[in-house]
Each structure stands twice: as C-alpha cells, then as structure tokens.
DSSP file (Angstrom, degrees, kcal/mol; ACC not computed):
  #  RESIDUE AA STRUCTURE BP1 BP2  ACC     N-H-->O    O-->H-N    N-H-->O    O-->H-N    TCO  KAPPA ALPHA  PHI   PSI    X-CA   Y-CA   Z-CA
    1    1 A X              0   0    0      0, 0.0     8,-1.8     0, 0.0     9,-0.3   0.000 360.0 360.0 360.0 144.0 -192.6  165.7  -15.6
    2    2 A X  B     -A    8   0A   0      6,-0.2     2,-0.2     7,-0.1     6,-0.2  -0.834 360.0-145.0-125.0 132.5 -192.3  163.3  -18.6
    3    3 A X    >   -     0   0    0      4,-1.6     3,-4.7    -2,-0.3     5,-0.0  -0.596  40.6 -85.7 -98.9 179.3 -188.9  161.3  -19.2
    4    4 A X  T 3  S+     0   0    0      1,-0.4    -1,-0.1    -2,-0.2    -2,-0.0   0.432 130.1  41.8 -43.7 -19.3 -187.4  160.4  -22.6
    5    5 A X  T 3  S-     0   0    0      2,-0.3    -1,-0.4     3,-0.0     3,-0.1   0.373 122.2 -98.8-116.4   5.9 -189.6  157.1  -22.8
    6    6 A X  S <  S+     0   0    0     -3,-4.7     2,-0.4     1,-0.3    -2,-0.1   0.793  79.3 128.9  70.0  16.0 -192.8  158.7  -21.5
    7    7 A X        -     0   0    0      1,-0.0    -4,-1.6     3,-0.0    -1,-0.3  -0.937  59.9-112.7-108.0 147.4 -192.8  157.7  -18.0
    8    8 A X  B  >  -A    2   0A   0     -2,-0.4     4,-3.1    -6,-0.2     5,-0.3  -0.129  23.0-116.7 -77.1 159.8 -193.2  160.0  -15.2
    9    9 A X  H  > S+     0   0    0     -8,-1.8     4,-2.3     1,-0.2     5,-0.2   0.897 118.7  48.1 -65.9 -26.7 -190.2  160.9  -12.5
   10   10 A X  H  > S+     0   0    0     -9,-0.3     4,-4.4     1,-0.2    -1,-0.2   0.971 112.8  43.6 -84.6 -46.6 -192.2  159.4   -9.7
   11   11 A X  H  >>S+     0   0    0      1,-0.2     4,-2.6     2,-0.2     5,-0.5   0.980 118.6  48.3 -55.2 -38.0 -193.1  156.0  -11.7
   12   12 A X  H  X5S+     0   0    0     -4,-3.1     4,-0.9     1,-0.3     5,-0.2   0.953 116.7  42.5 -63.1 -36.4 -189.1  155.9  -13.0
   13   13 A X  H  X5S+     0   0    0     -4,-2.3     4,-4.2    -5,-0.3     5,-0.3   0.917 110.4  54.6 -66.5 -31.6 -187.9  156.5   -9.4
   14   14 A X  H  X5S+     0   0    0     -4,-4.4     4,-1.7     1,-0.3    -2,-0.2   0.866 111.9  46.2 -66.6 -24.6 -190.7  153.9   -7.9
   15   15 A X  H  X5S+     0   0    0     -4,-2.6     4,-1.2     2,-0.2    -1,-0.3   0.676 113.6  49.9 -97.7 -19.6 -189.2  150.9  -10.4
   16   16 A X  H  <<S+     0   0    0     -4,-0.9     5,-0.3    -5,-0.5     4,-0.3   0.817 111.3  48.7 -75.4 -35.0 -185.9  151.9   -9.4
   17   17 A X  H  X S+     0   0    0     -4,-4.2     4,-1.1    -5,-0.2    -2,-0.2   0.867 111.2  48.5 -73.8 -19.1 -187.0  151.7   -5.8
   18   18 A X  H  X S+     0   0    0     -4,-1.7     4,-1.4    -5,-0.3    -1,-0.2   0.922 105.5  54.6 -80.9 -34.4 -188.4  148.6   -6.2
   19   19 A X  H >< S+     0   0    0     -4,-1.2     3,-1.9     2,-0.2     5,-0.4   0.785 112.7  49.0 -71.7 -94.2 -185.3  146.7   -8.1
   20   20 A X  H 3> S+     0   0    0     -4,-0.3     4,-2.8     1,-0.3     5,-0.3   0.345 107.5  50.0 -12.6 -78.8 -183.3  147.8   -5.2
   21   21 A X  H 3X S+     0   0    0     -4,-1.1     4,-0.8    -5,-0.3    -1,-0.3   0.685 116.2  44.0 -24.7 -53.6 -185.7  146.6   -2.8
   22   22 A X  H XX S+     0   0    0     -3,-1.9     3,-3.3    -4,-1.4     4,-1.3   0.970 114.3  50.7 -65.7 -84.2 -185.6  143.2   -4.9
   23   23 A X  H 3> S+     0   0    0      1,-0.3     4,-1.7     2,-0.3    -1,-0.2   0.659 109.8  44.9   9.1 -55.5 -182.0  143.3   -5.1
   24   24 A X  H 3< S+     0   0    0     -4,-2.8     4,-0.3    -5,-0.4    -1,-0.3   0.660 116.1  52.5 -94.6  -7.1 -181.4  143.9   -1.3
   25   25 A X  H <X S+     0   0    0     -3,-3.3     4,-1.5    -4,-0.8    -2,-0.3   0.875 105.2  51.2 -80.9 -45.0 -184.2  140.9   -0.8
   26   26 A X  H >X S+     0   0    0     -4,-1.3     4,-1.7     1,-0.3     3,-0.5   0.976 115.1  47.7 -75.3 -42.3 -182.3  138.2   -3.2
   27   27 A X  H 3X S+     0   0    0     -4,-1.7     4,-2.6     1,-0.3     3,-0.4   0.949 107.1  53.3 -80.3 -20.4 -179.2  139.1   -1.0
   28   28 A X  H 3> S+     0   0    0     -4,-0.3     4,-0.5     1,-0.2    -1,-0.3   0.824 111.2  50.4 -52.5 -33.3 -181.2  138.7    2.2
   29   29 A X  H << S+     0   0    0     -4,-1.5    -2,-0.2    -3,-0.5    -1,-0.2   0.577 112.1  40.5 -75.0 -10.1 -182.0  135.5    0.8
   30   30 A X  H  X S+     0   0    0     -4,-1.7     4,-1.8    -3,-0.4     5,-0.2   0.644 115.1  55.5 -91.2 -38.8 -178.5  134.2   -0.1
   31   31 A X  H  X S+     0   0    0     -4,-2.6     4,-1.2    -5,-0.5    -2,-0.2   0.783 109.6  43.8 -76.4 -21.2 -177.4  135.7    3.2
   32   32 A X  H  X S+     0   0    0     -4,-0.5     4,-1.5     2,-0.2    -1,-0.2   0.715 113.2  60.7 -88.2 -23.1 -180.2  133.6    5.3
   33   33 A X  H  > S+     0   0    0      2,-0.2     4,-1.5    -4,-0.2    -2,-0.2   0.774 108.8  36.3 -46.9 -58.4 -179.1  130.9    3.1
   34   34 A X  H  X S+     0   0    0     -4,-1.8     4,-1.7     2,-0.2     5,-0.3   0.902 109.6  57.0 -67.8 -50.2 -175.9  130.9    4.1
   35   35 A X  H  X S+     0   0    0     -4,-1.2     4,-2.0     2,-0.2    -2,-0.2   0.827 103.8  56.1 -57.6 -42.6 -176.3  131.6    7.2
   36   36 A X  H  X S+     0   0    0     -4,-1.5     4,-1.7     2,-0.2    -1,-0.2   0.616 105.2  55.8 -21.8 -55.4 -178.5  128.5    7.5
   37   37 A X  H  X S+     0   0    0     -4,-1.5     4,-0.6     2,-0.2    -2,-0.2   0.753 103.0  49.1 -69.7 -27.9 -175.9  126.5    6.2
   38   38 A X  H  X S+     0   0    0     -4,-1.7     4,-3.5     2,-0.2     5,-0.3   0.726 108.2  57.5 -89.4 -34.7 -173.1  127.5    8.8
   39   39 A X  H  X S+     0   0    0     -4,-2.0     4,-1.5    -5,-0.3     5,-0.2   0.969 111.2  43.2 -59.5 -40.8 -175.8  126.7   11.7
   40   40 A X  H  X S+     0   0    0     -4,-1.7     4,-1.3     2,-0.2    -2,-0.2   0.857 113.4  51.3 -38.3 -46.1 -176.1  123.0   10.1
   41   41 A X  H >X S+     0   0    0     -4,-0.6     4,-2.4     1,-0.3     3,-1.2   0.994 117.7  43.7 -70.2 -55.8 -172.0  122.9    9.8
   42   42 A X  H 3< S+     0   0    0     -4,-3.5    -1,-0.3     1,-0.3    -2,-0.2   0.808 115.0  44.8 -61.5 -18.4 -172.1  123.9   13.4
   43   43 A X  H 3X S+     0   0    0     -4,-1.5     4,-0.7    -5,-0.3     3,-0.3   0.713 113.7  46.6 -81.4 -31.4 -174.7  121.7   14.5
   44   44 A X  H XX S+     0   0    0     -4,-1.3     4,-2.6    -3,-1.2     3,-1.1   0.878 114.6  53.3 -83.3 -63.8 -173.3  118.9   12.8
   45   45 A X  H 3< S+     0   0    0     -4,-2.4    -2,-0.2     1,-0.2    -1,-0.1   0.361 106.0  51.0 -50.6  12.0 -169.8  120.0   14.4
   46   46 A X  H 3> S+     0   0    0     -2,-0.5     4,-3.2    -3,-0.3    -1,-0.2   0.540 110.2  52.5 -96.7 -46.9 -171.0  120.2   17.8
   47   47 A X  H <X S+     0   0    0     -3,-1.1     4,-1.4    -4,-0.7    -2,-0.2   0.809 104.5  49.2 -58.3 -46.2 -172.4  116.6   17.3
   48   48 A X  H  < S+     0   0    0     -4,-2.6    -1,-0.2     2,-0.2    -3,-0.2   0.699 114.5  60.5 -82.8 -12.3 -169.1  115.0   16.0
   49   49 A X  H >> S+     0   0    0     -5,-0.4     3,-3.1     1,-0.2     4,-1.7   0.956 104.6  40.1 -62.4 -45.4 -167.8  116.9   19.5
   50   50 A X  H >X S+     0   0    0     -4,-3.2     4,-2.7     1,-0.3     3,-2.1   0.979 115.9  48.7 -60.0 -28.2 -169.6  115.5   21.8
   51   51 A X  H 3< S+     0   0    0     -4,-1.4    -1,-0.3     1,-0.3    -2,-0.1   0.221 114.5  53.1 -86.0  34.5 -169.4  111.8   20.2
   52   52 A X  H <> S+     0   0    0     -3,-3.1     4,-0.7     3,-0.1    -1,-0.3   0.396 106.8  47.6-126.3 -11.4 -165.7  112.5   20.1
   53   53 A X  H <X S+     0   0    0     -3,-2.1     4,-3.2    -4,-1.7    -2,-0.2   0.754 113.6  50.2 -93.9 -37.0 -165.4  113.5   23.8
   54   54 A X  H  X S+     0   0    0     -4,-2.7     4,-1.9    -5,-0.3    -3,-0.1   0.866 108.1  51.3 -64.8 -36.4 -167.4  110.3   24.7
   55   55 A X  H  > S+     0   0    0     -5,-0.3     4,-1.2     2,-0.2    -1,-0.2   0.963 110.3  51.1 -55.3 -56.7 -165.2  108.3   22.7
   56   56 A X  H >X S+     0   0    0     -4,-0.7     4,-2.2     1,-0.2     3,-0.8   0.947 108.9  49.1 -51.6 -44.8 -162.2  109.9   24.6
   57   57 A X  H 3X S+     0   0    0     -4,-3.2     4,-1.5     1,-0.3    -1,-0.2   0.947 111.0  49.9 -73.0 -28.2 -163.4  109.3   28.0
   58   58 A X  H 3< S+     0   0    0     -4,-1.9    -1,-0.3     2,-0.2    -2,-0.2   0.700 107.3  50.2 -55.6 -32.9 -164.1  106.0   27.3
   59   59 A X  H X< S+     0   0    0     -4,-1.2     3,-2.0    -3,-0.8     4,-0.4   0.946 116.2  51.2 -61.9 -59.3 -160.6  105.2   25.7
   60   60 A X  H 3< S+     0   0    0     -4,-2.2    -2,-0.2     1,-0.3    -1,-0.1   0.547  99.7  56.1 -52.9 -16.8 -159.3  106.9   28.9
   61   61 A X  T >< S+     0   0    0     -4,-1.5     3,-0.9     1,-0.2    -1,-0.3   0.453  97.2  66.2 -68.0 -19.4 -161.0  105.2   31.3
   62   62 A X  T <  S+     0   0    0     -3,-2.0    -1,-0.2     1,-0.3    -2,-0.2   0.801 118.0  28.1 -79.9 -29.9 -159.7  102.0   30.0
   63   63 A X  T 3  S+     0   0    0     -4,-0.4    -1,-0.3     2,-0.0    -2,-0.2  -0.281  93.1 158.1-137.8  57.3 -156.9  103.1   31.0
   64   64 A X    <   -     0   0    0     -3,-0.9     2,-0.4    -5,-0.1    -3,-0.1  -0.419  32.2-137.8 -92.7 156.1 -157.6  105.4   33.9
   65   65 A X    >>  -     0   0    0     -2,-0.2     3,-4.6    -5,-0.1     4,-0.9  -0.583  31.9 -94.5-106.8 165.1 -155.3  106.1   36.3
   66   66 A X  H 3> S+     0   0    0     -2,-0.4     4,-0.8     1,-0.3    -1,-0.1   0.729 123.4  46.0 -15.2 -53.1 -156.1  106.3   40.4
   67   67 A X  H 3> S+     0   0    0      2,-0.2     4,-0.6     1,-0.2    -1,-0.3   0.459 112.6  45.8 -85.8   4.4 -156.7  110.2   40.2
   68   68 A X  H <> S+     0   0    0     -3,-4.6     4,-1.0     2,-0.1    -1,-0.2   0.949 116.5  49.2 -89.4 -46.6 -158.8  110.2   37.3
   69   69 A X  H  < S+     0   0    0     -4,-0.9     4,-0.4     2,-0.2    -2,-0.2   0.505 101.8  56.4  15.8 -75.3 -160.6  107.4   38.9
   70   70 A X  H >X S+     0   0    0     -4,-0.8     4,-2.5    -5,-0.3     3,-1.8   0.948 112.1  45.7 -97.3 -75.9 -161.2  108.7   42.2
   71   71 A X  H 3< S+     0   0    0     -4,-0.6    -2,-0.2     1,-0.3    -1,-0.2   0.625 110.4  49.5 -69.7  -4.9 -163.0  112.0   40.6
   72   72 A X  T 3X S+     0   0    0     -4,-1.0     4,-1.5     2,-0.2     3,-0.4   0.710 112.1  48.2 -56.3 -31.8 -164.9  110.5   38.4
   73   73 A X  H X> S+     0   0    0     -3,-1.8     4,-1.1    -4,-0.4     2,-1.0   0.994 118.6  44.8 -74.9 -92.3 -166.0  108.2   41.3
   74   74 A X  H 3< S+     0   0    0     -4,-2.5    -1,-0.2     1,-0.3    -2,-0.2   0.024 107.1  53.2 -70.0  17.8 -166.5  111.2   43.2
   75   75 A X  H >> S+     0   0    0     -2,-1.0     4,-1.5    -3,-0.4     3,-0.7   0.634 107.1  55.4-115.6 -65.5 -168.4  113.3   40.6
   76   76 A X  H X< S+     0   0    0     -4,-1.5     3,-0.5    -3,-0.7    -2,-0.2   0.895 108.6  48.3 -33.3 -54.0 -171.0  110.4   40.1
   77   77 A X  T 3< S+     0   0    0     -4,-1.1     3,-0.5     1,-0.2    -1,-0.3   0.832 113.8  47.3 -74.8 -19.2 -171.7  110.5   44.0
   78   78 A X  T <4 S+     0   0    0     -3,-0.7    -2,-0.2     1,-0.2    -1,-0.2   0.569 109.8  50.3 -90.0  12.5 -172.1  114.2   43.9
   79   79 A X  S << S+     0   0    0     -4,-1.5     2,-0.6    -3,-0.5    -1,-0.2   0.216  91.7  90.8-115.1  27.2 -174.4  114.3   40.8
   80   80 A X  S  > S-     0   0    0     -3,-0.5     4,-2.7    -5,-0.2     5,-0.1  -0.958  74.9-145.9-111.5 116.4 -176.7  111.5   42.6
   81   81 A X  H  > S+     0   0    0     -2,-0.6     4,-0.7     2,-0.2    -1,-0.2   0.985  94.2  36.4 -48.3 -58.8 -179.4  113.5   44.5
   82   82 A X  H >4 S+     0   0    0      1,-0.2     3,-0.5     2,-0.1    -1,-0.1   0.795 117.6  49.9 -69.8 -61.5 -179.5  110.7   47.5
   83   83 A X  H >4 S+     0   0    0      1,-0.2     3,-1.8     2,-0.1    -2,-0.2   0.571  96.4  74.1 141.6 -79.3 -176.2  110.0   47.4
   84   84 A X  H 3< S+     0   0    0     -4,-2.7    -1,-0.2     1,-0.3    -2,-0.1   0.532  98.2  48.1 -48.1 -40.9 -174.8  114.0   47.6
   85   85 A X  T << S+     0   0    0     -4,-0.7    -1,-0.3    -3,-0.5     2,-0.2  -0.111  96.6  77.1-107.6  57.8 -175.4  114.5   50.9
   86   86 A X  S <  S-     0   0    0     -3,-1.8     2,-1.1     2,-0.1    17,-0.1  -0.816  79.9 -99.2-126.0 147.9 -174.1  111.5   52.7
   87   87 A X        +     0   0    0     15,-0.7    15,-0.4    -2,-0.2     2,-0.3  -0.241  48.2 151.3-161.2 136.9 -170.6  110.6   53.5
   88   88 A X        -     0   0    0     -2,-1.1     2,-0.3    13,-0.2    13,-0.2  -0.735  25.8-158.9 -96.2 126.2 -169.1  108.7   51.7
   89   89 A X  E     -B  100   0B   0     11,-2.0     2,-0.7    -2,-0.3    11,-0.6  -0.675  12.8-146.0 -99.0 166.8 -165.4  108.8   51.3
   90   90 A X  E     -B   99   0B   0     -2,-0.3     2,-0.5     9,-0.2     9,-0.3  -0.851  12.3-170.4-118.6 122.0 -163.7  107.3   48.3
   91   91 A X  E     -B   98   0B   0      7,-2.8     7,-1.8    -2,-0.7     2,-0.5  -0.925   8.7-165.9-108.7 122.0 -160.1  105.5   48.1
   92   92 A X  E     +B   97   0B   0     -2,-0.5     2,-0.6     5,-0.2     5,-0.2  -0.872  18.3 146.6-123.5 135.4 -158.5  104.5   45.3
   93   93 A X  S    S-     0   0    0      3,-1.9    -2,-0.0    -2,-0.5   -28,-0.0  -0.874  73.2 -14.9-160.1 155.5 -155.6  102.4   44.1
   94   94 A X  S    S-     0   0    0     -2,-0.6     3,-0.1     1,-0.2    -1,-0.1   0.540 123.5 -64.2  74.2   1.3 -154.5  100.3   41.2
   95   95 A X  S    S+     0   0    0      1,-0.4    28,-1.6    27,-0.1     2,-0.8   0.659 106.6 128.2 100.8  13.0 -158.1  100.5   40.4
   96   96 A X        -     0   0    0     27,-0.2    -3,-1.9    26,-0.1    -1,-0.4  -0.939  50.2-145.7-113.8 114.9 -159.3   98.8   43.3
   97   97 A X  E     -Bc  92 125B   0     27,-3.2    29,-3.6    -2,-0.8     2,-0.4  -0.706  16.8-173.7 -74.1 133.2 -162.0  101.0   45.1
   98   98 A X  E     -Bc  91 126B   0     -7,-1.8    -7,-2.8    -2,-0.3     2,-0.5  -0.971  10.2-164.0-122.0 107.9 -162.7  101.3   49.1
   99   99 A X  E     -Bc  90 127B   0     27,-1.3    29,-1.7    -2,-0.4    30,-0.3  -0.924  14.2-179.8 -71.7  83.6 -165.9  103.4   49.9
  100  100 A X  E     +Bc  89 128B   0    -11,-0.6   -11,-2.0    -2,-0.5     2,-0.3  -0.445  27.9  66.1 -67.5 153.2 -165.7  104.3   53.4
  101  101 A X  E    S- c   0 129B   0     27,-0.5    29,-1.3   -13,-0.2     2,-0.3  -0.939  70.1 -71.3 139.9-148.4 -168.4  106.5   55.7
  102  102 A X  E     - c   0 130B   0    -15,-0.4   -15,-0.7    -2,-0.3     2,-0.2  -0.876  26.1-161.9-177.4 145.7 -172.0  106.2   56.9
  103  103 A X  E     - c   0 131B   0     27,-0.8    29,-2.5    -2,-0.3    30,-0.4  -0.717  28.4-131.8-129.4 143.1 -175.6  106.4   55.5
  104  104 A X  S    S+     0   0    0     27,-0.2    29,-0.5    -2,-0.2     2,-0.4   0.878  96.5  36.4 -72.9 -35.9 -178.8  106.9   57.4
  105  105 A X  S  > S-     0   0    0     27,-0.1     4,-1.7     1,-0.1    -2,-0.1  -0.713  76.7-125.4-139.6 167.0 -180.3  103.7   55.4
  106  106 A X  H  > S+     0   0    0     -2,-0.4     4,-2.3     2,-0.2     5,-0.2   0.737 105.9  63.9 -90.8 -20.6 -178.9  100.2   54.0
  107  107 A X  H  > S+     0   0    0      1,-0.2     4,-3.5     2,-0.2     5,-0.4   0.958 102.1  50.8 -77.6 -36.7 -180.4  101.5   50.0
  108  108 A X  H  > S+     0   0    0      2,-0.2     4,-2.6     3,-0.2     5,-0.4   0.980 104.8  45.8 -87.4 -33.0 -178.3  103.8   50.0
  109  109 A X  H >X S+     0   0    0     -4,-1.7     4,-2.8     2,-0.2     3,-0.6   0.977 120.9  48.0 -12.3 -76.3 -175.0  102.0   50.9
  110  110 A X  H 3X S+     0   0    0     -4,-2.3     4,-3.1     1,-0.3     5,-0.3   0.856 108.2  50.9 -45.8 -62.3 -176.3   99.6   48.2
  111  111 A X  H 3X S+     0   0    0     -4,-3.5     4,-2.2     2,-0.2    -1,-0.3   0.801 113.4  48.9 -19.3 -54.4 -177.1  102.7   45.8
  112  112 A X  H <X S+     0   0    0     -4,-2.6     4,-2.7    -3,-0.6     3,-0.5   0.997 113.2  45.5 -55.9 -61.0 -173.3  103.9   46.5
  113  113 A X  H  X S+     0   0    0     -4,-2.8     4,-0.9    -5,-0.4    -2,-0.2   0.926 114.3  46.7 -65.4 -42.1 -171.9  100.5   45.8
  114  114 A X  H  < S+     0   0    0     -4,-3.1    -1,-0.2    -5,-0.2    -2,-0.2   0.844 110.0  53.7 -59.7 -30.2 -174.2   99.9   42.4
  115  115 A X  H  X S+     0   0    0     -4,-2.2     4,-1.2    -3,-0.5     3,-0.2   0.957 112.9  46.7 -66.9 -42.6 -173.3  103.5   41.0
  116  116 A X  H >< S+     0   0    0     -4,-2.7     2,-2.8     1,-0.3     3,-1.1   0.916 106.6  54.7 -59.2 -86.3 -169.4  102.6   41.5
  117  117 A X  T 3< S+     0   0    0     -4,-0.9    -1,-0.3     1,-0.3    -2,-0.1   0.498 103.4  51.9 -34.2  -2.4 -169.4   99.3   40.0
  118  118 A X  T 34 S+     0   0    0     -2,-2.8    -1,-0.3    -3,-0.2     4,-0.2   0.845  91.0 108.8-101.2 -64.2 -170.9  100.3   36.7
  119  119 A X  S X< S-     0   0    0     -4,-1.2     3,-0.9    -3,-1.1   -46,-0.1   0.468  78.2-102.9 -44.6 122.2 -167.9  103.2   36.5
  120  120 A X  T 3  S+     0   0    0      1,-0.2   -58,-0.1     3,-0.0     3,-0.1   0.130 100.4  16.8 -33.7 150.3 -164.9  102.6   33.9
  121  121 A X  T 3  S+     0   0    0      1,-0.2     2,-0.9     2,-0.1    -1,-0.2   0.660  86.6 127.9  51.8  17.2 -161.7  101.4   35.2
  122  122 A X    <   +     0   0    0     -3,-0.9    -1,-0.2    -4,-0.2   -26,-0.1  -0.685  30.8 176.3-100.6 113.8 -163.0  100.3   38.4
  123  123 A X        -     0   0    0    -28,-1.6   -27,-0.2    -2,-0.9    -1,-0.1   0.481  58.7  -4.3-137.4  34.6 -161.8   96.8   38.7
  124  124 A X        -     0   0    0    -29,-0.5   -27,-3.2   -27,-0.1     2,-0.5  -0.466  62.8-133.9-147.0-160.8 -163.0   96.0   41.9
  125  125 A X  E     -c   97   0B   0    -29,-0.2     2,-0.7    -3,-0.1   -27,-0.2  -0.891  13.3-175.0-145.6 124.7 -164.7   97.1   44.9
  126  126 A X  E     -c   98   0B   0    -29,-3.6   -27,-1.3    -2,-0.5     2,-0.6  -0.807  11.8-168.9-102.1 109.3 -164.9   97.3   48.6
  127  127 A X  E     +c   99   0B   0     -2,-0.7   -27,-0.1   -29,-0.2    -2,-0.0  -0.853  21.0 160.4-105.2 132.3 -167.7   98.8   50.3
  128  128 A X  E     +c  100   0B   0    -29,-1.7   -27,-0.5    -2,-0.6    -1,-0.2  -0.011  25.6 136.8-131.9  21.8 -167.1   99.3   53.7
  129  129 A X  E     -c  101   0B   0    -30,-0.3     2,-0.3   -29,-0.2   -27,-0.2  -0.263  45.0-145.1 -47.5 159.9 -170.2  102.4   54.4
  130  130 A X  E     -c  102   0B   0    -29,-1.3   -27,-0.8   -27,-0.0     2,-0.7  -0.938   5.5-135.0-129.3 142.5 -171.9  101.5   57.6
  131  131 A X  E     -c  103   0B   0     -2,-0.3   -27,-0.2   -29,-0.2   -25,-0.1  -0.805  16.0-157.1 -98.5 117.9 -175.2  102.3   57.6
  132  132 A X  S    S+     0   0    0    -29,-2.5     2,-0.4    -2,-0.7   -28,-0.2   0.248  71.6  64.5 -96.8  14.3 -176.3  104.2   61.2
  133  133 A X  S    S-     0   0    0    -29,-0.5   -27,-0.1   -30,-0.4     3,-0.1  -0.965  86.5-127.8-129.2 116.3 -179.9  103.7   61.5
  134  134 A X        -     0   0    0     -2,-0.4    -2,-0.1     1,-0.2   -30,-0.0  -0.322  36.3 -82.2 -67.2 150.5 -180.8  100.2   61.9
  135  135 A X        -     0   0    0      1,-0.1     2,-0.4    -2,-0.0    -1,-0.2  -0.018  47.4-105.3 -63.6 154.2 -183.3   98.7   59.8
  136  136 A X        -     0   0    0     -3,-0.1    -1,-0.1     2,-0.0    -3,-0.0  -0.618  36.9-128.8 -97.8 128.6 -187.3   99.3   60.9
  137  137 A X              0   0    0     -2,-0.4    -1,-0.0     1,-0.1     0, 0.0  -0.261 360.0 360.0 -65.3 154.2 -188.6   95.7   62.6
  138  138 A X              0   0    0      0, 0.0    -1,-0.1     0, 0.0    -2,-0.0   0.300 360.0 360.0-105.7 360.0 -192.1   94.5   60.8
C-alpha cells in the first residue's frame, strides 16, 4: 500500500518508529544528564558534610566537657586493636585524665598513654596502668 507521498505503510511507520525511538533516546540523555548532575550535587554535599562535622568536633572539643571527654577517650581505646582488649579504665575531670588498670606489657601502657595525650580537650594526664608481666631479662 502506497501513501499520499509515495511511501509505503511499513517505511512511514518505520520513520515514525525511529523518531520516537530518537525522541525517547535525547530524553534518556537529558535524563542521565541530570541525573549525573544531582550525583555531583550529592557528592559535593556529602563532602562539605563531612568537613563540616570535623570542623564541629573540633570546635567542641575545645571546649569539651568531662562526659564528652571521657567517650571519646574511651572510643579511641576501643578502636585500637592492642589497646581493646585490655583494661584500662578511664577518669575524667576538669579535663584532667587518670587511666587506671593493667596491661600484660609496658608498650602498651605507653601506647594507652600516647593515644590519650594527642586527644582534644585533654589537658593533662595521669597514667597510673600497671603493667603485670614484668619485663623479659636479656
């Protein structure tokens, strides 16, 4: 069958099927486009969180208070593999840290006492571990 211009029903339908096709591709491309762009915004807005949470703990810390202190203290010694299963208790006040408890070995005492002392708001520190295996004679 012959249309009005002299193209056949299958060719008129195939160039109609093909602009659709084209059609429903440009907006697949706008849409991946877009889409693209809102993974950036989030990815860049993920980014200015974290450097906006680091900034907050850092302001707070300045001005951290016993209990914030204390679990922060005590989050450090449970995310240190040597350190996690020892024990060490922690006291704080005014900012002044006391580590009580006892450690198989004198590095780790030390370890304990070096992790604290780097830690925000700590302003100072008394380590009083005892370490319960004596050191091995050479």
């Amino acid at each position: 069958m012959r249309t009005d211009r002299g193209k056949s029903h299958a060719l008129v339908k195939a160039e109609r099927d093909v602009r659709r096709r084209e059609a429903a591709l440009g907006s697949s491309e706008d849409s991946a486009a877009k889409w693209a762009q809102r993974l950036d915004r989030d990815r860049q807005a993920l980014i200015d969180a974290r450097r906006d949470l680091a900034s907050a703990e850092g302001r707070l810390s300045d001005r951290a208070t016993d209990e914030v202190l204390f679990r922060a203290i005590q989050r450090q010694l449970l995310q240190d593999k040597a350190l996690r299963d020892t024990a060490v208790a922690v006291h704080v006040e005014d900012g002044r840290v006391t580590l009580t408890g006892r450690v198989p070995e004198a590095k780790l005492r030390a370890r304990a006492e070096a992790s604290i002392a780097r830690a925000r708001g700590v302003k100072s520190l008394e380590n009083r571990i005892e370490v319960t295996r004596p050191p091995a004679e050479s």
